[in-house]
C-alpha positions as a Python dict, from the first residue, in 0.01 Angstrom:
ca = {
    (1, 'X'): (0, 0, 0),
    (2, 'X'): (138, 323, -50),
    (3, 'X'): (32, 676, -22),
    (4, 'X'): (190, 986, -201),
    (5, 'X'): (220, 1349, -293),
    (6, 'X'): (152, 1517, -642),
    (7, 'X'): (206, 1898, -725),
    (8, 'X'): (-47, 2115, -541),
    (9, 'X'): (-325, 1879, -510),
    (10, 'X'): (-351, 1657, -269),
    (11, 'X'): (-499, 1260, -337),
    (12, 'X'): (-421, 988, -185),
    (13, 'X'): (-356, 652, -434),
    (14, 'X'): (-384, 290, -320),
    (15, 'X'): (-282, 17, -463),
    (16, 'X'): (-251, -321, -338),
    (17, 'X'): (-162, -668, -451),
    (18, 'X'): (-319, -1017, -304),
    (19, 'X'): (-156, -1306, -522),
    (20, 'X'): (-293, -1231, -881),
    (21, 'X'): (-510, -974, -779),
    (22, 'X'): (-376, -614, -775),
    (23, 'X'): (-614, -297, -797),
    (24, 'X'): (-547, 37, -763),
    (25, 'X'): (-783, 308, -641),
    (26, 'X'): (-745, 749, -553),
    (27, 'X'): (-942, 835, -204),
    (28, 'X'): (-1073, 1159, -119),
    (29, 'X'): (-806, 1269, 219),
    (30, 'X'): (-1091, 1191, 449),
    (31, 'X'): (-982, 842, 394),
    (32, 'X'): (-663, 928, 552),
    (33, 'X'): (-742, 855, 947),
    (34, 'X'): (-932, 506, 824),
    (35, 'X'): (-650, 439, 636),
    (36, 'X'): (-370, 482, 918),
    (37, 'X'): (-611, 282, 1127),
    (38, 'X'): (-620, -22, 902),
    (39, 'X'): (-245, 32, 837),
    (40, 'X'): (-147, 19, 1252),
    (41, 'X'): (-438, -300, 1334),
    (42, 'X'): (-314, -501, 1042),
    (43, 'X'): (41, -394, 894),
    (44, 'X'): (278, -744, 912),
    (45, 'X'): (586, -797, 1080),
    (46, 'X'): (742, -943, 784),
    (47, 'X'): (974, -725, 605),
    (48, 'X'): (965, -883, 317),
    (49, 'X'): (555, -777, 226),
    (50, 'X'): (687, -437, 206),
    (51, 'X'): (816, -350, -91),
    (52, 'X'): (813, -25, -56),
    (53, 'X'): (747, 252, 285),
    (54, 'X'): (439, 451, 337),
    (55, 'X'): (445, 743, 277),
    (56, 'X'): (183, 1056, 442),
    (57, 'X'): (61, 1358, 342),
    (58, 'X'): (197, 1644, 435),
    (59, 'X'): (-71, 1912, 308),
    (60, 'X'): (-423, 1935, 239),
    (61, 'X'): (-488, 2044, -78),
    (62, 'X'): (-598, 2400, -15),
    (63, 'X'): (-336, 2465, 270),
    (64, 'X'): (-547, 2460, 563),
    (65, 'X'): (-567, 2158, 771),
    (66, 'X'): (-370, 2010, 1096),
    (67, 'X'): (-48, 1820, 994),
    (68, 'X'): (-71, 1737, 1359),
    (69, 'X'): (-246, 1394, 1270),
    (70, 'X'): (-46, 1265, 1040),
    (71, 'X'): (293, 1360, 1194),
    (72, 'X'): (161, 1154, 1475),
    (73, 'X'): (127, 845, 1286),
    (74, 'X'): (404, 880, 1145),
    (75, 'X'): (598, 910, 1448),
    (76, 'X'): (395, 619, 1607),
    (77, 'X'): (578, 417, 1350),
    (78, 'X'): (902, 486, 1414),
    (79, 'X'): (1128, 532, 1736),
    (80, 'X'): (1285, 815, 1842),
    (81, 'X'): (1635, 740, 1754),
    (82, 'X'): (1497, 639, 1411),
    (83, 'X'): (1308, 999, 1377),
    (84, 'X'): (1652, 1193, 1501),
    (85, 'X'): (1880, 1011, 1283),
    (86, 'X'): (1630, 1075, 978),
    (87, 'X'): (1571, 1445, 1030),
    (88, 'X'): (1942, 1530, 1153),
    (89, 'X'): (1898, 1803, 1280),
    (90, 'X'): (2150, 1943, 1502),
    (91, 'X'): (2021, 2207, 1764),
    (92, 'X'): (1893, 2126, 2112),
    (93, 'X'): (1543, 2354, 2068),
    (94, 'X'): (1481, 2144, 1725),
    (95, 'X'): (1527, 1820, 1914),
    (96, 'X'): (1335, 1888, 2253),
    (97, 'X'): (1050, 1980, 1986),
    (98, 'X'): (1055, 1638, 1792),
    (99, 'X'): (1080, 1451, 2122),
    (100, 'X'): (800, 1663, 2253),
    (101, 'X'): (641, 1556, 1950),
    (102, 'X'): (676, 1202, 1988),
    (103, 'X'): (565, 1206, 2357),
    (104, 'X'): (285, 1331, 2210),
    (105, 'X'): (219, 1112, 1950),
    (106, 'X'): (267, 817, 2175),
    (107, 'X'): (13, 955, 2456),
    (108, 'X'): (-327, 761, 2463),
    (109, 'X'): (-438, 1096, 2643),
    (110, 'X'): (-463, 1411, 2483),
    (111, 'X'): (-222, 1632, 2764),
    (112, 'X'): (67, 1847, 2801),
    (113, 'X'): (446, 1721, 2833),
    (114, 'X'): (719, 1816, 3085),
    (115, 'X'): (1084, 1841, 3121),
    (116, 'X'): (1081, 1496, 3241),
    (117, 'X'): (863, 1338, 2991),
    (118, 'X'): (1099, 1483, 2740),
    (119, 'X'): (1397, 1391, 2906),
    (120, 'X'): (1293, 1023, 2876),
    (121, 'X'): (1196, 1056, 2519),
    (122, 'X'): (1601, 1170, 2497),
    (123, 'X'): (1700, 890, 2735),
    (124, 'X'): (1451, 660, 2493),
    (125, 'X'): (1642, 747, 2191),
    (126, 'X'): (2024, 730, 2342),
    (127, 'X'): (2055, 1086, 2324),
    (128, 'X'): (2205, 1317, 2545),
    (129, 'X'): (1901, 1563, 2747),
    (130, 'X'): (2029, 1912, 2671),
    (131, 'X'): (2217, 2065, 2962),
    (132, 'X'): (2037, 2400, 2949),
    (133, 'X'): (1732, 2254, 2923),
    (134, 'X'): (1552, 2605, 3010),
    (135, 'X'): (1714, 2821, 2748),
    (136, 'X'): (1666, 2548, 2484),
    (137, 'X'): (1349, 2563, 2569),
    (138, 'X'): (1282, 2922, 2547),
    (139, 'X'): (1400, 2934, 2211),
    (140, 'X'): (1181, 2678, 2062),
    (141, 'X'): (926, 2886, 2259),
    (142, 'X'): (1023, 3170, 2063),
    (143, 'X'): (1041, 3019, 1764),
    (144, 'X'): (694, 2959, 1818),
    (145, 'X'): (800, 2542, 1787),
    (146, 'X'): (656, 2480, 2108),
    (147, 'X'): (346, 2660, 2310),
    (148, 'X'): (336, 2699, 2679),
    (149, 'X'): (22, 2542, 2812),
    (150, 'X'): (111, 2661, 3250),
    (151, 'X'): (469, 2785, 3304),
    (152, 'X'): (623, 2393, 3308),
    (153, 'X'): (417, 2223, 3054),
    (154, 'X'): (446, 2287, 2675),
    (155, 'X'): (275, 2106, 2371),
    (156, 'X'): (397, 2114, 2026),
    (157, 'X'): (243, 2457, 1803),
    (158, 'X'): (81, 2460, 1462),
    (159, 'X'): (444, 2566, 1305),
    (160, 'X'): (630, 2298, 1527),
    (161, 'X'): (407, 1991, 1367),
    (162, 'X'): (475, 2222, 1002),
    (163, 'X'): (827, 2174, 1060),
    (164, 'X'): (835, 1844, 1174),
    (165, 'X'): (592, 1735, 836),
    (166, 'X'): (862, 1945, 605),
    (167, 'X'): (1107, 1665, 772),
    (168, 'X'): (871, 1390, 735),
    (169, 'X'): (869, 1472, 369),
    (170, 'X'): (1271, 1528, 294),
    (171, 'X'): (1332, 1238, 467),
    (172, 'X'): (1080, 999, 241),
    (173, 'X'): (1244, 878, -50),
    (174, 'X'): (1168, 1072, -383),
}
C-alpha cells in the first residue's frame, strides 16, 4: 500500500496486490485517518511484504488543515532514535520539539508534556538531554515550535508539527 504526494493537489492513491489480484484506487483525504487505522491493526511484521514505505501527506490540498495527525502516525511508526537520525537536525530547541512531539504522539491521552517526559523521550532514543534545558526551551518557545500550556508544561504549536511534516517529507524517499 502506499500513499503519495503530487504537485499542489492533494490525493491519496492505493494500490494493493493479493496473489494475482492487484487494484489500484485514488481516495478523497478523508480516507486518511481510516486508512492509518487499518495500516497500525493489520500492517505485518514481515519485512519482506513491504516493498516499498508509506508514505503521508503532508498538506491538504488547499493549505489549511492540521499536519498534527499525520505527523503523529508517522511518528507512532518509528522510534525516536529512528526519527533523530532521519531528520538530523542538530540544535537542542529542534530536538526537545521532535521529542516533545513524539511524547505526544505516543500519549493515549490528549495532555501536556514536561521536562521529564521529554527527558525520557532523549533517554529513549540514546541521546544526550540538553544541559540547558531552560534556554533550549525558550528558544523553541520563541520560535513559536513549542506553546506553553502553565509555566512547566508545553505542547507542540501549529508551526512545530509544520516543521516536523517538512522533515517527514525530505526524509521519504523521492
Amino acid at each position: 500500500m502506499s500513499v503519495w504526494r503530487q504537485n499542489t493537489i492533494m490525493s491519496i492513491k492505493l494500490r494493493f496486490e493479493k496473489g494475482s489480484l492487484s487494484t489500484q484506487v485514488v481516495l478523497k483525504d478523508e480516507a486518511l485517518p481510516a486508512l492509518l487505522d487499518i495500516i497500525s491493526k493489520h500492517q505485518s511484521d514481515d519485512l519482506s511484504a513491504t516493498s516499498s514505505p508509506i508514505l503521508l501527506p503532508v498538506e491538504k490540498p488547499n493549505g489549511a488543515g492540521d499536519r498534527s495527525s499525520t505527523c503523529k502516525a508517522w511518528l507512532k511508526q518509528h522510534s525516536a532514535a529512528e526519527a533523530l537520525n532521519l531528520f538530523n537536525w542538530q540544535t537542542n530547541p529542534e530536538k526537545i520539539v521532535l521529542m516533545g512531539a513524539f511524547h505526544e504522539a505516543n500519549q493515549e491521552e490528549d495532555e501536556a508534556w514536561r521536562s521529564s517526559d521529554v527527558e525520557k523521550r532523549f533517554a529513549d532514543a540514546k541521546e544526550a538531554f540538553p544541559a540547558n534545558f531552560p534556554r533550549d526551551i525558550a528558544a523553541a518557545i520563541k520560535d513559536g515550535l513549542i506553546a506553553t500550556v502553565t509555566p512547566r508544561t508545553y505542547r507542540v504549536s501549529r508551526t512545530g508539527w509544520n516543521k516536523i511534516a517538512e522533515a517527514i517529507a525530505k526524509s521519504l524517499p523521492s
